[in-house]
Backbone as ProteinMPNN parsed JSONL, in Angstrom:
{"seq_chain_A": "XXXXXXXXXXXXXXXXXXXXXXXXXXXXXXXXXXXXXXXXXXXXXXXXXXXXXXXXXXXXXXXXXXXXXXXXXXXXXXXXXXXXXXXXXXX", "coords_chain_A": {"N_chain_A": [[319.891, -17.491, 13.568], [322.515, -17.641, 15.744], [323.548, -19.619, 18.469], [325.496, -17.881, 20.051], [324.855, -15.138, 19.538], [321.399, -15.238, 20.049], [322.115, -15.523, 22.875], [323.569, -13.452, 23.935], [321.367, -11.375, 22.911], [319.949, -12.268, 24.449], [320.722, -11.384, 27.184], [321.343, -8.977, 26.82], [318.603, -7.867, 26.827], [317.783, -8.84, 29.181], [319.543, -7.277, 30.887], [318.532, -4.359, 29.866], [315.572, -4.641, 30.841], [315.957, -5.455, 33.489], [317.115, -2.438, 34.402], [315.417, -0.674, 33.451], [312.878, -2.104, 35.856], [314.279, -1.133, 37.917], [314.571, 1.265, 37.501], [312.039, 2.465, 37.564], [310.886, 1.906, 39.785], [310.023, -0.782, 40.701], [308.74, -4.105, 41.096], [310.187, -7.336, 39.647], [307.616, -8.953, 38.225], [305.784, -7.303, 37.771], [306.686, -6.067, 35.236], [305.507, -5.472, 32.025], [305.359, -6.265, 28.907], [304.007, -4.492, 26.851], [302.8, -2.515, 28.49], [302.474, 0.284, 29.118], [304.4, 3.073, 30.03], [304.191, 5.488, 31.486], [301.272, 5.486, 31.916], [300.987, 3.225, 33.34], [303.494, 2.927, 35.865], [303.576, 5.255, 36.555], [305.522, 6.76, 35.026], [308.059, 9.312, 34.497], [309.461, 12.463, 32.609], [312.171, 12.483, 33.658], [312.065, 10.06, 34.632], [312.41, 8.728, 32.423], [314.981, 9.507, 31.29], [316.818, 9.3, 33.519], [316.711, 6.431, 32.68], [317.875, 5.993, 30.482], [320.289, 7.636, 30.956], [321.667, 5.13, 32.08], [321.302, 3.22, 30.317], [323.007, 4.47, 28.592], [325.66, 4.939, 30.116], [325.793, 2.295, 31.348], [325.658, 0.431, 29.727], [326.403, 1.275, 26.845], [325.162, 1.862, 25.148], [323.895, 4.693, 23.124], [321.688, 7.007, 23.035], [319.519, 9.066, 21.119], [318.572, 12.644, 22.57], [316.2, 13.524, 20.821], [315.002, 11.231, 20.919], [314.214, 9.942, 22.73], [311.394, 10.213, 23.844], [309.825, 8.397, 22.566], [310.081, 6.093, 23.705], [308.038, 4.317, 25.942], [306.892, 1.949, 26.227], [308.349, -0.988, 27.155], [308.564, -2.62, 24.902], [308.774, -0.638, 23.307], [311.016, 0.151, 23.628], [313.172, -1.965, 23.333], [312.85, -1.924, 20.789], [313.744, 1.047, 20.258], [316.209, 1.161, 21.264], [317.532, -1.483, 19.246], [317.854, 0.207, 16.985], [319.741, 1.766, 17.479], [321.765, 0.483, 19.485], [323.66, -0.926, 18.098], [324.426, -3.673, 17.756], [323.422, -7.156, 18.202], [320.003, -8.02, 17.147], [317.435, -6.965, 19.719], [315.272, -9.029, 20.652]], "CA_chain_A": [[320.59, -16.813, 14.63], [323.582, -18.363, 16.262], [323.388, -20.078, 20.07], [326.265, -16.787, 20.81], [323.929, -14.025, 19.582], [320.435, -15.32, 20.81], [322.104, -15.368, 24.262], [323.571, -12.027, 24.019], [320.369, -10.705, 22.822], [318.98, -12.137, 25.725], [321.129, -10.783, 28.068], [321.227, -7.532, 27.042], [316.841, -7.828, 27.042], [317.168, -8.934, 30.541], [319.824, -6.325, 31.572], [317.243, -3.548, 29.86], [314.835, -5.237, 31.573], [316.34, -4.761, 35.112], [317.487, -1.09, 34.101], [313.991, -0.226, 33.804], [312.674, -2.3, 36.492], [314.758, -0.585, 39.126], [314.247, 3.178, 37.604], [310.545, 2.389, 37.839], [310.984, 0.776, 41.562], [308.797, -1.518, 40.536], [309.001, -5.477, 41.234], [310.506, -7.531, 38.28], [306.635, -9.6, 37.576], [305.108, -6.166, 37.132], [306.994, -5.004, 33.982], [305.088, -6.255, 31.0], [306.456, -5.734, 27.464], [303.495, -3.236, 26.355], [302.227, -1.701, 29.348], [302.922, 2.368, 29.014], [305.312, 3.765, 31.133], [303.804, 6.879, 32.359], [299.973, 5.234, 32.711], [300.935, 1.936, 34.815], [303.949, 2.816, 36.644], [303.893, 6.694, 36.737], [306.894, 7.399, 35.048], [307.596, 10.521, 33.785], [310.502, 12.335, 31.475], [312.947, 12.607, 34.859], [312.618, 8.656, 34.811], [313.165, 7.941, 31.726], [316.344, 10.412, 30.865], [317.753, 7.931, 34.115], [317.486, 5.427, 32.43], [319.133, 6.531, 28.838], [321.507, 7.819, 30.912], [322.401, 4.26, 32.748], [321.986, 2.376, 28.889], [324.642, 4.8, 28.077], [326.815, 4.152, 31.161], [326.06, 0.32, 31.728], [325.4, -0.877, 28.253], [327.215, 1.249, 26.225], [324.376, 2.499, 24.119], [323.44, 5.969, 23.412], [320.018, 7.007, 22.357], [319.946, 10.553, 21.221], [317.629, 13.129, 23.485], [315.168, 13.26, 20.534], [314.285, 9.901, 20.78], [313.462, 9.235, 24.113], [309.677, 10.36, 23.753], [309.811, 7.026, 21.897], [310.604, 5.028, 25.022], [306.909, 4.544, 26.141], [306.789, 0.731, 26.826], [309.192, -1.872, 27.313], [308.625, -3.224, 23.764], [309.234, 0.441, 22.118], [312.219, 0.396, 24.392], [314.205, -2.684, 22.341], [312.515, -1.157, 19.544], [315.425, 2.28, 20.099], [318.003, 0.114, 21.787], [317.822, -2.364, 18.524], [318.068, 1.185, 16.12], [320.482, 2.828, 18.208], [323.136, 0.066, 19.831], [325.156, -1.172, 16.726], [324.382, -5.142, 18.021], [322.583, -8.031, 17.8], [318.793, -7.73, 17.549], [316.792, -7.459, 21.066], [314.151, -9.811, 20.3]], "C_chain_A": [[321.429, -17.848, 15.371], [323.688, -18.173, 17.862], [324.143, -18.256, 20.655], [325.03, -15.526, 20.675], [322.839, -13.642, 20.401], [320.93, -15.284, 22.3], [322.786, -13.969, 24.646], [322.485, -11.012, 23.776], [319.19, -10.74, 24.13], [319.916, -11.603, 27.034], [321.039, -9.099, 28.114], [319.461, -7.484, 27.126], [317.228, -8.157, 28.567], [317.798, -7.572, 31.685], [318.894, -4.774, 31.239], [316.484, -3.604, 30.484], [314.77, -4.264, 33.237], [316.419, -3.051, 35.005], [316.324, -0.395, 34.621], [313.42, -0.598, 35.121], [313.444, -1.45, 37.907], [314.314, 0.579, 38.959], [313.034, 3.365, 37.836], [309.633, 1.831, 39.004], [309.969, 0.153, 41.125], [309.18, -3.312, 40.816], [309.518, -5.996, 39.279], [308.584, -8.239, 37.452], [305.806, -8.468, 37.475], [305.797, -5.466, 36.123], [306.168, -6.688, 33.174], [305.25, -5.545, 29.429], [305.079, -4.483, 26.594], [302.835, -2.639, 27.372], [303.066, -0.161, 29.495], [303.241, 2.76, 30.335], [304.666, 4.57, 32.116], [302.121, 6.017, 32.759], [300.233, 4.079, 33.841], [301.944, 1.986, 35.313], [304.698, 4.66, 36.771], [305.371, 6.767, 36.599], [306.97, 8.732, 34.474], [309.341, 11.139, 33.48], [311.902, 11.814, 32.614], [313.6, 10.732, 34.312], [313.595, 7.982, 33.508], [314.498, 8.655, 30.849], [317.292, 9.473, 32.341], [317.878, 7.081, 33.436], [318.092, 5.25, 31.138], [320.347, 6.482, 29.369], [322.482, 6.161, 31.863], [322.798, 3.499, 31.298], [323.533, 3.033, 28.339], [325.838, 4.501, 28.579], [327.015, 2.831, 31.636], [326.404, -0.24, 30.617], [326.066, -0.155, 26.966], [326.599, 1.767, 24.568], [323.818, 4.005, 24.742], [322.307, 6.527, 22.265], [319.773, 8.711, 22.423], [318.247, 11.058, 21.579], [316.177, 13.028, 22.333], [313.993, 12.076, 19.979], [313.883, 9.277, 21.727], [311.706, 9.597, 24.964], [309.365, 8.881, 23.295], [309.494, 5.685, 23.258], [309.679, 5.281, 26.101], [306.684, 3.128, 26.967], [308.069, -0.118, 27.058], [309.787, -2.401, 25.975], [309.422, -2.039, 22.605], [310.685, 0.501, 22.555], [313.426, -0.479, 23.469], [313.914, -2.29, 21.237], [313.994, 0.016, 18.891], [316.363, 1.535, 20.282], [318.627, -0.426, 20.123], [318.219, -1.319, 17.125], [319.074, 1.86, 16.447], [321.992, 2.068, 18.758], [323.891, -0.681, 18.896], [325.22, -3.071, 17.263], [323.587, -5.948, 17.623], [321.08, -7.367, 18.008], [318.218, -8.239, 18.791], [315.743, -8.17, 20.546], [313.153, -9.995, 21.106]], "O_chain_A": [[320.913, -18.947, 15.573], [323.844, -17.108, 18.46], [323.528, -17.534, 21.44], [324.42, -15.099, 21.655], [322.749, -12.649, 21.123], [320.027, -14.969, 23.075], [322.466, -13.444, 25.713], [322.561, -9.905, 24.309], [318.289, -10.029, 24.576], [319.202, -11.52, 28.034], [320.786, -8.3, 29.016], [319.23, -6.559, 27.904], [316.675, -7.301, 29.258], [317.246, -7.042, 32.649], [318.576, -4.078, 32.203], [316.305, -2.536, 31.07], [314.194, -3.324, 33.783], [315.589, -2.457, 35.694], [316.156, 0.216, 35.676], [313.31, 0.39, 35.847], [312.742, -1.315, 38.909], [313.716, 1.153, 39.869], [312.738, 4.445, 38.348], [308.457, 1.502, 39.163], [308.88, 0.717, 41.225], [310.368, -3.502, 40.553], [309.34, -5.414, 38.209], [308.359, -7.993, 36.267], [304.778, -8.808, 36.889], [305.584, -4.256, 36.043], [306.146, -7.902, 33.382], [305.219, -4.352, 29.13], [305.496, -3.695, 25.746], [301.932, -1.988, 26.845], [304.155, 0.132, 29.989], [302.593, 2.776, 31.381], [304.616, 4.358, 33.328], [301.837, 5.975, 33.956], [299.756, 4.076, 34.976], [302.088, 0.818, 35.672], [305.84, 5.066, 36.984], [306.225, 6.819, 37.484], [305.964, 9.246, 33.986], [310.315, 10.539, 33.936], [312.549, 10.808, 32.322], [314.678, 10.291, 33.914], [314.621, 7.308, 33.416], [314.851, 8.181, 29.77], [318.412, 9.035, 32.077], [319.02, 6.644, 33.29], [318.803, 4.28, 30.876], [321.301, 5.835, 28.937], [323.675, 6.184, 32.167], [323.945, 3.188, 30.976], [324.582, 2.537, 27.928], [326.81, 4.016, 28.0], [328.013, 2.332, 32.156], [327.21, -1.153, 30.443], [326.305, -0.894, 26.01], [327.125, 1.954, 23.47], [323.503, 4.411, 25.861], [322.232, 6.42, 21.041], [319.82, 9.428, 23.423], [317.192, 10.511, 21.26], [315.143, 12.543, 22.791], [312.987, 11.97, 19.278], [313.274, 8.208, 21.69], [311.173, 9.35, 26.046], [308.47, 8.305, 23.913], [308.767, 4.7, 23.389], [309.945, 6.051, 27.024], [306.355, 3.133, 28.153], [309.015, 0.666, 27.134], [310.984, -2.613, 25.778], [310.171, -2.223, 21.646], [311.514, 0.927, 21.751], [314.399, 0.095, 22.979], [314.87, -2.267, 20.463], [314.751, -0.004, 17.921], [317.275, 1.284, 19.494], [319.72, -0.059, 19.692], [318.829, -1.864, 16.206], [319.415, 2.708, 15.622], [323.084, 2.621, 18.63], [325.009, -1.011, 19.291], [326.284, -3.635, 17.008], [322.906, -5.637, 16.646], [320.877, -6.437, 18.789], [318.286, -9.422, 19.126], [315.24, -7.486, 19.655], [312.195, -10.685, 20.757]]}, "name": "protein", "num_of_chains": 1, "seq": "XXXXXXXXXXXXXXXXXXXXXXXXXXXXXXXXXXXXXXXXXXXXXXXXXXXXXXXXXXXXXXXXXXXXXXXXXXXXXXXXXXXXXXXXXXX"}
């Protein structure tokens, strides 16, 4: 992987990151890459159809409605992103 990629992969992981972190008001040292959405920070479908719809409007990815049952943890989250946005792999 080439210095340009790995740092685009990490940017877009950190802007996911935040995405979530805000739709889930939650502090940034409480997201952890497999902790389940709905059991440790009560999210529920509302939240996470926000934040599809910001990946679509910030980032430019679009993750079609029957795949956002998928989008459970943080980890399943680059999981769709990395099937779905046409870029480098989130790692």
């Amino acid at each position: 992987m080439t210095q340009h990629v790995a740092q685009t992969s990490e940017n877009l992981r950190d802007r996911i990151s935040s995405i979530i972190v805000q739709e889930l008001e939650i502090e940034d040292d409480e997201l952890t890459s497999t902790a389940p959405f709905e059991d440790e920070y009560d999210a529920d479908s509302l939240t996470l159809l926000a934040v599809v719809a910001r990946f679509e409007r910030e980032l430019g990815i679009v993750i079609p409605s029957d795949h956002i049952g998928r989008l459970t943890s943080l980890d399943k989250v680059f999981e769709v992103v990395n099937e779905f946005s046409g870029t480098a792999p989130v790692v």
